[in-house]
Wavefront OBJ file of the C-alpha trace (Angstrom):
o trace
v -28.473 -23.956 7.248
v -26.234 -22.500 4.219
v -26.465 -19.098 5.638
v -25.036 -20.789 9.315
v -22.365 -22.504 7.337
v -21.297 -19.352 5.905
v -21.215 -17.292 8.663
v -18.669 -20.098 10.564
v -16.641 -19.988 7.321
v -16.662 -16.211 7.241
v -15.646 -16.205 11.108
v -12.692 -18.969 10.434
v -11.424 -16.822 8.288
v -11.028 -13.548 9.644
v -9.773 -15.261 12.524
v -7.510 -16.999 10.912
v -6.281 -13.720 9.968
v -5.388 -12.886 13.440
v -3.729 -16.069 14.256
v -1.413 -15.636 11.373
v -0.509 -12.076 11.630
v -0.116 -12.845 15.595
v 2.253 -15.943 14.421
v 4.061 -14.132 11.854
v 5.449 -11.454 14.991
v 5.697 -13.759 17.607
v 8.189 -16.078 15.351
v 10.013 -13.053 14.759
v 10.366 -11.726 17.551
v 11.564 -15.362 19.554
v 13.860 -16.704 16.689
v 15.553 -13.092 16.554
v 16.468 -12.829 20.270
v 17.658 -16.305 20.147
v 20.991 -15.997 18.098
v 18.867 -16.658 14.314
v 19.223 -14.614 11.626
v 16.285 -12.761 9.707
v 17.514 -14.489 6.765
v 16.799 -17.627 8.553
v 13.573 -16.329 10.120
v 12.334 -15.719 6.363
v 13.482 -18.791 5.201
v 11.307 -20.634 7.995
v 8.097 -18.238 7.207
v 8.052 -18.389 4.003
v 8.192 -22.390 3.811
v 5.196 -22.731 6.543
v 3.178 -20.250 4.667
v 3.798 -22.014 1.781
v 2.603 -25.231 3.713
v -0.481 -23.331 5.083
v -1.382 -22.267 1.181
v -0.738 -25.666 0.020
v -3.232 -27.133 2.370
v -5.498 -25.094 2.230
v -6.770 -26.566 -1.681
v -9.329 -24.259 -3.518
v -8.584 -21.373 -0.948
v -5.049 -21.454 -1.021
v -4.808 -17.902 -3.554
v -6.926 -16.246 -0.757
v -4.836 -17.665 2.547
v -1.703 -16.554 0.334
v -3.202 -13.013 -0.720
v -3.660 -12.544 3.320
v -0.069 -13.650 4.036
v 1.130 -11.264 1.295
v -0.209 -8.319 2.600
v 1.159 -8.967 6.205
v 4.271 -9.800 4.783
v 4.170 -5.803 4.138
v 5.043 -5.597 7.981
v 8.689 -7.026 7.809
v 9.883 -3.700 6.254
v 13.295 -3.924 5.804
v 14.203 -7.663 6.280
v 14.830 -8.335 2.777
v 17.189 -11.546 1.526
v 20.453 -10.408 -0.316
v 20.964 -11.819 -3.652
v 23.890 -9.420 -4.152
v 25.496 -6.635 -2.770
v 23.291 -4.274 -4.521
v 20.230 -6.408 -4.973
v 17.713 -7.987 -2.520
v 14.412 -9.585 -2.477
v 11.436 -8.523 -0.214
v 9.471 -11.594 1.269
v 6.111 -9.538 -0.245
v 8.238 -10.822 -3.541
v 8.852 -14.318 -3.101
v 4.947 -15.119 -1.920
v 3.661 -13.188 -5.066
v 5.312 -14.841 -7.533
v 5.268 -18.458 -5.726
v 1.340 -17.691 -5.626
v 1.698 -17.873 -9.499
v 2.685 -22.100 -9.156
v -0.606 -22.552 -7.188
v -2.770 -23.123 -9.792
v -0.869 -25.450 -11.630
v -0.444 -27.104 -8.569
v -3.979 -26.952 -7.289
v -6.246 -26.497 -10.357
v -6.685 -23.356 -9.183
v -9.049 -20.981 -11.728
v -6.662 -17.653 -12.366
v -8.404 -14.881 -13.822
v -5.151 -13.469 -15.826
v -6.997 -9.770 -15.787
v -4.907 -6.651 -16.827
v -6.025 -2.871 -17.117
v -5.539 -1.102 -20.419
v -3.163 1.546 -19.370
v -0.614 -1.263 -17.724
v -0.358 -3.244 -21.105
v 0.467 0.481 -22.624
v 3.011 1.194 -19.740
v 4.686 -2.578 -20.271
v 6.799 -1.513 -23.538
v 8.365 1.629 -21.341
v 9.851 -0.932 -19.112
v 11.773 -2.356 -21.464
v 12.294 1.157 -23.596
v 14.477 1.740 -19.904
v 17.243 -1.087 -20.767
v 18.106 0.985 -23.572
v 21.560 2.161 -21.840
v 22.972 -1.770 -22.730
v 23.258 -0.700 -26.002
v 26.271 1.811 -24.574
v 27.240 -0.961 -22.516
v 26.069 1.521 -19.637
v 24.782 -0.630 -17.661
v 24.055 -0.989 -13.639
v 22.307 -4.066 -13.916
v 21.869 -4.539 -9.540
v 20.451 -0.814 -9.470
v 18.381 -1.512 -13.305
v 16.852 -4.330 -12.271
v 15.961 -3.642 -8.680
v 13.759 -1.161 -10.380
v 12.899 -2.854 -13.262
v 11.057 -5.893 -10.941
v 9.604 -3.046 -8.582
v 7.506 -3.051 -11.795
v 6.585 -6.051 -12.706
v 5.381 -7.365 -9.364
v 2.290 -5.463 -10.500
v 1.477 -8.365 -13.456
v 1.068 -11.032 -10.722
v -0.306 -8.803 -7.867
v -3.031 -8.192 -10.682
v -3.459 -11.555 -11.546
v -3.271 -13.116 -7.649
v -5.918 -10.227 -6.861
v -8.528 -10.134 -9.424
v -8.536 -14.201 -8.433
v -9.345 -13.541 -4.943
v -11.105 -10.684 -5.031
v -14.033 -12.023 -6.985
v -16.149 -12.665 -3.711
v -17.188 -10.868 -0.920
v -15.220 -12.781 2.017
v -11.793 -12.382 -0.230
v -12.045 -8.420 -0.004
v -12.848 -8.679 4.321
v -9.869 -10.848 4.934
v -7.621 -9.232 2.095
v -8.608 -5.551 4.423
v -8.830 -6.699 7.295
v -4.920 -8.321 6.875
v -4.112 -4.960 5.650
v -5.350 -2.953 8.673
v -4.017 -5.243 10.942
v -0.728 -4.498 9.247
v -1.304 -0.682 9.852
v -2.755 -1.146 13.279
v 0.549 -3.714 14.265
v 3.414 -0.814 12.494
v 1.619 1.768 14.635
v 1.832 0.167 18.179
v 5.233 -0.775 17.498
v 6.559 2.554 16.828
v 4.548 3.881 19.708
v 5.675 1.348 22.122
v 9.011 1.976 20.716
v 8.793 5.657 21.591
v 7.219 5.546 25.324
v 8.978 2.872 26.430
v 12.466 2.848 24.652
v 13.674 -0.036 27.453
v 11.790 -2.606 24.959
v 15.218 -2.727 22.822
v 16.900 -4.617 25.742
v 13.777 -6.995 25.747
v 13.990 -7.794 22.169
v 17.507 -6.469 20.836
v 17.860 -8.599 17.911
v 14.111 -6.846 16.581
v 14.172 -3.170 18.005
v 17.646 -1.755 16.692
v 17.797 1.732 17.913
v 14.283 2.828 19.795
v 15.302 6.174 20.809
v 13.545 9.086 18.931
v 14.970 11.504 16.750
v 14.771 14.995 16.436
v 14.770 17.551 13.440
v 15.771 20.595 13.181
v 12.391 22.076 14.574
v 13.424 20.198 17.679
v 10.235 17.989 17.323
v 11.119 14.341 18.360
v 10.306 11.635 15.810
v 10.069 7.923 16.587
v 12.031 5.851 14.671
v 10.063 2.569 14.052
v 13.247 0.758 13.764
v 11.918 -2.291 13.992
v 10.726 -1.851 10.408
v 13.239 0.117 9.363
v 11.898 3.797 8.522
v 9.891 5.851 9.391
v 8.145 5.457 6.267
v 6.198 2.351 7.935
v 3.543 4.957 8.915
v 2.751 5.885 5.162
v 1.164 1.746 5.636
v -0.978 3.013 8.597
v -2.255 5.906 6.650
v -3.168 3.447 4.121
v -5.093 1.446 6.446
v -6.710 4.020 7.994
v -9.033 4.410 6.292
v -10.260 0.729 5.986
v -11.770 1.649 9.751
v -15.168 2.934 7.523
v -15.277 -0.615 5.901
v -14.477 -2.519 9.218
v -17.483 0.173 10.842
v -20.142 -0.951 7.966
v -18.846 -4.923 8.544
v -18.652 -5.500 11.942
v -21.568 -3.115 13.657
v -21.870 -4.734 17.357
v -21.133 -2.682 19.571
v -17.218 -4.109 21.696
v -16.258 -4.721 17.788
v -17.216 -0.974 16.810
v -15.391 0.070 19.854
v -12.128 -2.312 18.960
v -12.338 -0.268 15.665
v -12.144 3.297 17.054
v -9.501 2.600 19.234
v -7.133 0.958 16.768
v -8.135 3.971 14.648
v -6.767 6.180 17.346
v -4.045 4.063 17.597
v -3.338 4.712 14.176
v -3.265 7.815 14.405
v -1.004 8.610 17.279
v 1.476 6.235 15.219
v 0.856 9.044 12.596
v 1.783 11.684 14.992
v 4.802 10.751 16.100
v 6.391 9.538 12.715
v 6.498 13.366 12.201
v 5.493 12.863 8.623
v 4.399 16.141 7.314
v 2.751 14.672 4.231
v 1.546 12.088 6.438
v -0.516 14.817 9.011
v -1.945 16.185 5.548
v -3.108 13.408 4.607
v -4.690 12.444 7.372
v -6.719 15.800 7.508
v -7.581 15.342 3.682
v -8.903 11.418 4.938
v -11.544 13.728 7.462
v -12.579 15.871 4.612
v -12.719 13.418 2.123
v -15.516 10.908 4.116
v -17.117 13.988 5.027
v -17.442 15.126 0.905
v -18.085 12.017 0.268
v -20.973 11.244 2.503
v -22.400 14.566 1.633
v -21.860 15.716 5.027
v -20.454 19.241 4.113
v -21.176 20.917 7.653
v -18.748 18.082 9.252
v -16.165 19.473 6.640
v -15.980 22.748 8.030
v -16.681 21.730 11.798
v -13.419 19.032 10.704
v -11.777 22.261 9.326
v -12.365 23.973 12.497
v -11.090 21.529 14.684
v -7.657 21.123 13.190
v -7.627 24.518 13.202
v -8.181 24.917 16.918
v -5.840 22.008 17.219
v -2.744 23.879 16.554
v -3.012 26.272 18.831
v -2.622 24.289 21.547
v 0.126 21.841 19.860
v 3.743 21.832 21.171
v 5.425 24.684 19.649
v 7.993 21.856 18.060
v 5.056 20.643 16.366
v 3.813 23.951 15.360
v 7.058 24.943 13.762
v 7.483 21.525 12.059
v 3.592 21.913 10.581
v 5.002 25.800 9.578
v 8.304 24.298 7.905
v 5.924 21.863 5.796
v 4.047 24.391 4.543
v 7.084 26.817 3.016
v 8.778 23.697 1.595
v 5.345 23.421 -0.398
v 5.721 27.025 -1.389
v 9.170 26.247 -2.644
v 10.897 28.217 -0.014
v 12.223 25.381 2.435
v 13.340 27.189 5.621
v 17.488 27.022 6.454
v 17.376 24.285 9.655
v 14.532 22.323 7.181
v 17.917 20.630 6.057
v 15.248 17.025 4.873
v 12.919 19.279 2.894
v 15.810 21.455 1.330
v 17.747 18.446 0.066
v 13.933 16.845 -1.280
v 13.111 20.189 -3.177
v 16.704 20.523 -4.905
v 16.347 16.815 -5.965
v 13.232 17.508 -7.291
v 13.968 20.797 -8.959
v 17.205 18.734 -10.289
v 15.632 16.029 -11.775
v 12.733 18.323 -13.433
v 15.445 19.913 -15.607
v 16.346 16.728 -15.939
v 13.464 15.456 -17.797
v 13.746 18.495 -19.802
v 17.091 18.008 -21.272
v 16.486 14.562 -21.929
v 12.815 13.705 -22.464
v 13.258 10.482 -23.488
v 14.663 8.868 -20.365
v 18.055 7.878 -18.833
v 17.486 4.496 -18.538
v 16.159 2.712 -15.389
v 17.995 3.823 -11.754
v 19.227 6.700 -13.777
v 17.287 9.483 -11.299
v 18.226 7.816 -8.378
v 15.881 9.223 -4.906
v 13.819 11.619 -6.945
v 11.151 11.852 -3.939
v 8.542 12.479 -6.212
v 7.547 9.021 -8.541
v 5.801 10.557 -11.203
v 8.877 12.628 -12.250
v 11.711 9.742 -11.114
v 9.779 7.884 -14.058
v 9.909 10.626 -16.585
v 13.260 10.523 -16.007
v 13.900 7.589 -16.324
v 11.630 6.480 -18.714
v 10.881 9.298 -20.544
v 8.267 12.533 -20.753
v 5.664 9.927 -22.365
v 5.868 7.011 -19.757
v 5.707 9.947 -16.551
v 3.117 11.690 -18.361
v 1.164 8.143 -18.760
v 2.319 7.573 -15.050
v 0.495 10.330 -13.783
v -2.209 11.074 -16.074
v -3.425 7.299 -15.289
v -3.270 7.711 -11.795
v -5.825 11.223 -11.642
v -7.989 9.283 -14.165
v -8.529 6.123 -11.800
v -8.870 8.830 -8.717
v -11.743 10.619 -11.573
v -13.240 7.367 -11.923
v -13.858 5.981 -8.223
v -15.110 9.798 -7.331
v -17.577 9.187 -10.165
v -18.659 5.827 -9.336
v -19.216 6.886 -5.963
v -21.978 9.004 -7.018
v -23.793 6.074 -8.672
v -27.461 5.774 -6.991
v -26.805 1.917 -7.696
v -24.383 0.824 -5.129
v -25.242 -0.857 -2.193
v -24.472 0.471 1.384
v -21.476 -1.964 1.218
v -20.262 -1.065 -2.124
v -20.284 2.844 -0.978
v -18.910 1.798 2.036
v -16.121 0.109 0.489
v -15.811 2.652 -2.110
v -15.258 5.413 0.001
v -12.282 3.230 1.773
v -10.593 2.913 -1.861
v -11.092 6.752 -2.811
v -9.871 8.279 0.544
v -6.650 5.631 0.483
v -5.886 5.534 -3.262
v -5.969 9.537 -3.155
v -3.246 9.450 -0.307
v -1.204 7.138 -2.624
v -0.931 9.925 -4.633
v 0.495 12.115 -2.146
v 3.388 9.433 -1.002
v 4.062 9.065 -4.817
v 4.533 12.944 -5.100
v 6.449 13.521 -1.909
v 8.470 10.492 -1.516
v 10.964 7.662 -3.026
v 9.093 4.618 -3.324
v 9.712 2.768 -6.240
v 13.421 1.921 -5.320
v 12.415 -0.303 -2.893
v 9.711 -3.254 -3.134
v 9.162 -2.590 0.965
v 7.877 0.805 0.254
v 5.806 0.279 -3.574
v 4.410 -2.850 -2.537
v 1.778 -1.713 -0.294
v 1.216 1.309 -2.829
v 0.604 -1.086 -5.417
v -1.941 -2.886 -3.413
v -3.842 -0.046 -3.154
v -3.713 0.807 -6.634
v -4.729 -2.900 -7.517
v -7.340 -3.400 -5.271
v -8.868 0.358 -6.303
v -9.334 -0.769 -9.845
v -10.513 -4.088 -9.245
v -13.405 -2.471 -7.423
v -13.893 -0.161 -10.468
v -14.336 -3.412 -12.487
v -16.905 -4.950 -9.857
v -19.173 -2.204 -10.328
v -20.484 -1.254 -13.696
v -21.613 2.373 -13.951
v -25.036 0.869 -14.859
v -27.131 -2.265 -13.982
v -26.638 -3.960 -17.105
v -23.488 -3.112 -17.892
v -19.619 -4.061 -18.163
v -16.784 -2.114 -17.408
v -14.296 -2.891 -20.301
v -11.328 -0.089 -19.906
v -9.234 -3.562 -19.291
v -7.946 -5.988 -21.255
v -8.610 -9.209 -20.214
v -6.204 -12.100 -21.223
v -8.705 -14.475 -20.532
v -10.297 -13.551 -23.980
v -7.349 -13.480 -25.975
v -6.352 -16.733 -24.920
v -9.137 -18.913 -24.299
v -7.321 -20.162 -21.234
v -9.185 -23.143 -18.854
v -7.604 -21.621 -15.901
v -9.906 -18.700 -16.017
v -13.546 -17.965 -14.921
v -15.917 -15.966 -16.721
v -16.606 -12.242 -15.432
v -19.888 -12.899 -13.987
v -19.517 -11.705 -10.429
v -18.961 -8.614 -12.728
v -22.033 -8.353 -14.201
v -26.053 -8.056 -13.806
v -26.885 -6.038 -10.685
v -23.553 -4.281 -10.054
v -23.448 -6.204 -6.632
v -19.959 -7.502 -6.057
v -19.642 -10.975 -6.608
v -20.248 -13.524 -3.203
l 1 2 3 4 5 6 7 8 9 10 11 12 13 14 15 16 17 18 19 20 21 22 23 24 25 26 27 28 29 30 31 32 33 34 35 36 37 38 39 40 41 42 43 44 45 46 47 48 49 50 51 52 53 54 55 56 57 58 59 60 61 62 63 64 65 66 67 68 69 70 71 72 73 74 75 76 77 78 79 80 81 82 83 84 85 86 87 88 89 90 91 92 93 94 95 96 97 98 99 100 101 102 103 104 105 106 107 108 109 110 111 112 113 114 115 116 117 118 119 120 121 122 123 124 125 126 127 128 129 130 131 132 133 134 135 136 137 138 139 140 141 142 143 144 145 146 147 148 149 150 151 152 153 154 155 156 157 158 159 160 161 162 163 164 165 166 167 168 169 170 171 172 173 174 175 176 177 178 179 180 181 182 183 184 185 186 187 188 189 190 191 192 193 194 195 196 197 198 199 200 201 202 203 204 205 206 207 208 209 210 211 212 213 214 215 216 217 218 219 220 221 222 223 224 225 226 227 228 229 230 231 232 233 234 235 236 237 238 239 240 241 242 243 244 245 246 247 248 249 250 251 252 253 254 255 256 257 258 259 260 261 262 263 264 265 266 267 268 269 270 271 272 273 274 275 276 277 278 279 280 281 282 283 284 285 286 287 288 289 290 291 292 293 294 295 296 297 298 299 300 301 302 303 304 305 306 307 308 309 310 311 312 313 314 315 316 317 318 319 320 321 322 323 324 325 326 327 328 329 330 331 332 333 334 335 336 337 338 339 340 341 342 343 344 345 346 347 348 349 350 351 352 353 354 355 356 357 358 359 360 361 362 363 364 365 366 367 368 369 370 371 372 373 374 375 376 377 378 379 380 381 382 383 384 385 386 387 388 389 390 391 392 393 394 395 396 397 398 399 400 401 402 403 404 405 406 407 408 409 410 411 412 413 414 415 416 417 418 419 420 421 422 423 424 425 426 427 428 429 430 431 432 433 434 435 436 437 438 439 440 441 442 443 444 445 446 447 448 449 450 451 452 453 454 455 456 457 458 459 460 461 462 463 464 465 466 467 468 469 470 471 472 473 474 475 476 477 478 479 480 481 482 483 484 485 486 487 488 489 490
């Protein structure tokens, strides 16, 4: 009977999953081509998901985790506090998700990793400039809270992420994101028409094309082309939704969003974004041991671009001399990201202990727009961090231990985190909460898994420091899903 009971909770939620991702678009897309404004479509979200959490009691973190990461798919519709600063609805539902557990008697496991609480007193090292009375303070602190968001995504996470059904419905949100960005920006690019069906959400459909004459879609409906680095993301959840979900119309739903996905990827025109997702193949294929699918992957890309468009073929060929450092002339996007780079390296050098926050500006490249900013030690910290968590899941991974689902999941987490790495080196992201929020997530959910499973049977994983001991606090739960038999907590 208990396992029947869980199985219809298990289904109500991943449906309910759908129903609010479908509701999210749909009330976007009627209130906008009826004379309201995305301010006042937020508005309206925002207070009906914060009715839905509400009501839903005890499971009101994990409803609001799920509307968090969909609220990833509004891109740029952000409310504007000033002219120079505005709040992302990803934002607003974090930090409201913080009230629940007063309100609710909610159990908050107030969880941080070691390296964060050393990285804390570098965000306030970057306010140094007031003492000059230098001071931006729309530009500082856009940055500034890009930052701390990751104190309550910890907290909101770790909470919900303690059993089994929290990570589905937290993924499966997430890859529903990806999947919906990537038939947008398709549909956008067939059929540009769909603008005068829905002018107030598609702003301007038609594609663009760079200077290797390849044409890019726009995905102006989110804003950027950068909505595909979210699909890349999600990608790779496909191997989690395969293990999950193994009937055979669901398997089938799953390879064709995947390809989906992927055609999204395409047609963004995202260099890093193609390399990425060839590293994805190789990585599943190292991974799972399966080293003769590596080279027949290897072999297949390869035989790929011969028969590509020759605008494709000399974008790929462009990519790869702007990674040599030698950015071709009509490359005009890659020679203006290498000088900023180069720029802000000497930078660092001539002033290694920071600007101040928003003093780098668009680095495209994270790890060095927060040595400049910050200073040699916080970029160095930055960076060295991020290979170390990469080192650990690759190392966990090879524990005999896990369980199918575990190494299923784990394999997600390593493939994804490592192409977070690759947006942080070859884009701007921390500017904007629309583009680090989903990175974040990532991150977050990557080390929370590290913490779920132990390296052996009987033990803990305490690189973390965990609040909950420090303080004492009743609104946190002991770390047992944590520890015993390295199984993930139910």
């Amino acid at each position: 009977m208990s396992s029947a009971v869980t199985v219809r909770k298990s289904a109500a939620t991943y449906i309910s999953v759908i129903v609010i991702a479908l509701g999210v678009a749909l009330t976007q897309i009627y209130f906008l081509n009826y004379g309201v404004s995305y301010q006042e479509v937020i508005v309206a979200v925002m207070l009906l998901a914060a009715f839905c959490v509400f009501a839903a009691g005890h499971r009101g973190l994990k409803v609001g985790l799920i509307f968090l990461v969909l609220t990833f798919g509004l891109g740029y519709r952000t409310m504007e506090v000033t002219p120079g600063l505005r709040l992302h609805p990803s934002e607003l539902v974090l930090w409201g998700l913080l009230t629940l557990p007063i309100l609710q008697r909610i159990r908050l496991k107030l969880w941080l990793p070691f390296w964060l609480i050393l990285f804390i007193p570098f965000w306030f090292w970057g306010w140094w400039p007031v003492v000059s009375g230098d001071v931006k303070w729309e530009a500082m602190l856009s940055e500034f809270k890009n930052f701390m968001i990751l104190i309550p995504l910890y907290f909101v996470a770790s909470s919900v992420l303690g059993q089994k059904s929290g990570w589905r419905s937290a993924l499966l949100a997430f890859y529903l994101v990806g999947a919906w960005i990537a038939a947008m920006g398709t549909l956008e690019f067939v059929y540009p028409q769909v603008k005068t069906l829905f002018p107030s959400f598609v702003s301007e459909p038609l594609p663009l094309e760079t200077g290797e004459g390849f044409q890019r879609a726009r995905f102006s409906f989110w804003g950027s082309q950068d909505a595909i680095y979210i699909s890349v993301l999600a990608l790779p959840i496909a191997a989690a939704v395969w293990e999950w979900w193994s009937k055979s119309w669901q398997r089938a739903l799953n390879v064709s969003v995947g390809v989906l996905m992927l055609c999204g990827v395409y047609i963004s025109g995202h260099r890093n974004a193609w390399i990425m997702i060839t590293f994805q193949a190789l990585g599943f294929a190292v991974v799972k041991k399966q080293y003769l699918l590596g080279i027949a992957v290897l072999l297949v890309f390869v035989s790929m671009y011969q028969v590509l468009p020759d605008a494709t073929r000399a974008r790929i060929y462009s990519g790869t001399e702007l990674v040599s450092g030698q950015p071709i002339s009509s490359d005009t996007s890659g020679q203006k990201r290498w000088d900023r780079v180069s720029m802000s390296f000497n930078n660092v050098l001539m002033q290694p202990l920071g600007g101040g926050w928003a003093t780098a500006g668009w680095v495209h490249n994270d790890f060095l727009q927060v040595a400049e900013n910050l200073g040699v030690i916080a970029g160095a910290l930055f960076l060295g961090i991020y290979v170390y968590t990469l080192g650990r899941i690759w190392r966990r991974l090879r524990i005999a231990a896990l369980s199918s689902e575990q190494r299923a999941l784990g394999a997600t987490l390593l493939v994804s985190f490592g192409c977070v790495g690759v947006i942080l080196a070859t884009d701007a992201n921390l500017v904007l909460p629309q583009l680090i929020m989903p990175l974040w997530f990532i991150w977050v959910i990557a080390e929370i898994w590290l913490r779920q499973t132990p390296i052996r049977r009987a033990t803990i994983d305490d690189s973390s420091f965990n609040l909950c001991a420090l303080a004492n606090l009743q609104l946190c739960s002991d770390r047992s899903p944590y520890a015993g038999s390295g199984q993930m907590g139910r």
